[in-house]
C-alpha positions as MATLAB code, in Angstrom:
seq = 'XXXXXXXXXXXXXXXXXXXXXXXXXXXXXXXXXXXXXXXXXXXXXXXXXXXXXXXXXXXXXXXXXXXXXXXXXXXXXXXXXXXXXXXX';
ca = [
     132.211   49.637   89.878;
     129.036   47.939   89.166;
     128.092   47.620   92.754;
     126.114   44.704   92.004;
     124.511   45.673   89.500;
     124.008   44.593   85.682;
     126.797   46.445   83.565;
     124.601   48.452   81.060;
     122.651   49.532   84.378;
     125.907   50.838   86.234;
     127.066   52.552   82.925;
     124.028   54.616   82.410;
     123.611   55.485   85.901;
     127.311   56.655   86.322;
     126.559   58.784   83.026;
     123.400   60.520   84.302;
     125.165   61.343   87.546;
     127.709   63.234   86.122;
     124.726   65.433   83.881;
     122.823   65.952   87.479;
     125.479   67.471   89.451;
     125.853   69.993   86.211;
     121.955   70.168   85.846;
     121.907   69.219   82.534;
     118.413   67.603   81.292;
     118.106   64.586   79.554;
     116.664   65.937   76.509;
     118.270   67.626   73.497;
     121.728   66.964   74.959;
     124.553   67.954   72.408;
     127.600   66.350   72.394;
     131.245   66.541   70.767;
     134.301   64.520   71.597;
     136.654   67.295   72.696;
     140.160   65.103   72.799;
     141.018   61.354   73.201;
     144.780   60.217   74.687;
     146.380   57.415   74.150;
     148.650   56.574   76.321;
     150.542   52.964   76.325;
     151.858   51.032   79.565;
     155.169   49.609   79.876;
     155.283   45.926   79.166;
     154.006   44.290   82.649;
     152.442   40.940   83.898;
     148.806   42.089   84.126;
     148.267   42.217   80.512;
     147.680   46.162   80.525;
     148.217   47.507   77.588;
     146.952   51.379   76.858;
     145.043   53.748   78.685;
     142.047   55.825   76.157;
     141.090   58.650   77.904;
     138.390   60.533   76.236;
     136.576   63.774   77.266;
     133.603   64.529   75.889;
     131.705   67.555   75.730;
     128.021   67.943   76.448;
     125.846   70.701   75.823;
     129.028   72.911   76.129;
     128.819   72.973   80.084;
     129.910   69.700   81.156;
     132.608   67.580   80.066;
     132.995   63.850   81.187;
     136.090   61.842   80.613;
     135.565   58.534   79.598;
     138.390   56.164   80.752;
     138.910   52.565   78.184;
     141.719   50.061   79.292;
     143.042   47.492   76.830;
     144.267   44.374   78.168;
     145.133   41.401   76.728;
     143.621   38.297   77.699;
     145.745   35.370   76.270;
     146.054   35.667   72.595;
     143.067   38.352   72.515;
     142.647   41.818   73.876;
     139.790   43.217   75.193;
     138.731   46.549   75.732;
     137.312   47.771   79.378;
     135.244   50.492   80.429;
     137.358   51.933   83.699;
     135.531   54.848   84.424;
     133.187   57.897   83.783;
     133.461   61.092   85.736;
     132.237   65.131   85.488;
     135.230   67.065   85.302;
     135.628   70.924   85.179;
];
């Protein structure tokens, strides 16, 4: 949720708030995608398509999935950011 604010804004803070609650600092962060899922929806109205669901690792004490949602959109699809959380 962008709470009213610009997209790129809302992305970076939801990002940095999952490093603070793990104390990580901004500088020389290290990263590795540990695992991406794919996992497709059954056919539907909405135009959902597939769920990504990447976790990514970051200075090997915090990971933070990633969540992408493709949708189609009349004859294109796009691809949507759903969400980006600390997990353990």
């Amino acid at each position: 949720m962008a709470y009213n604010r610009d997209l790129a804004t809302a992305i970076q803070a939801d990002f940095e708030h999952c490093l603070s609650i793990n104390d990580v600092p901004k500088n020389g962060q290290v990263s590795q995608i540990e695992s991406v899922v794919v996992k497709n929806f059954k056919p539907n109205d909405t135009g959902l398509l597939t769920l990504i669901e990447c976790v990514v690792q970051i200075n090997q004490s915090v990971r933070v999935l990633v969540e992408l949602i493709a949708a189609k959109n009349g004859e294109k699809v796009n691809l949507y950011l759903e969400d980006i959380n600390a997990i353990a």
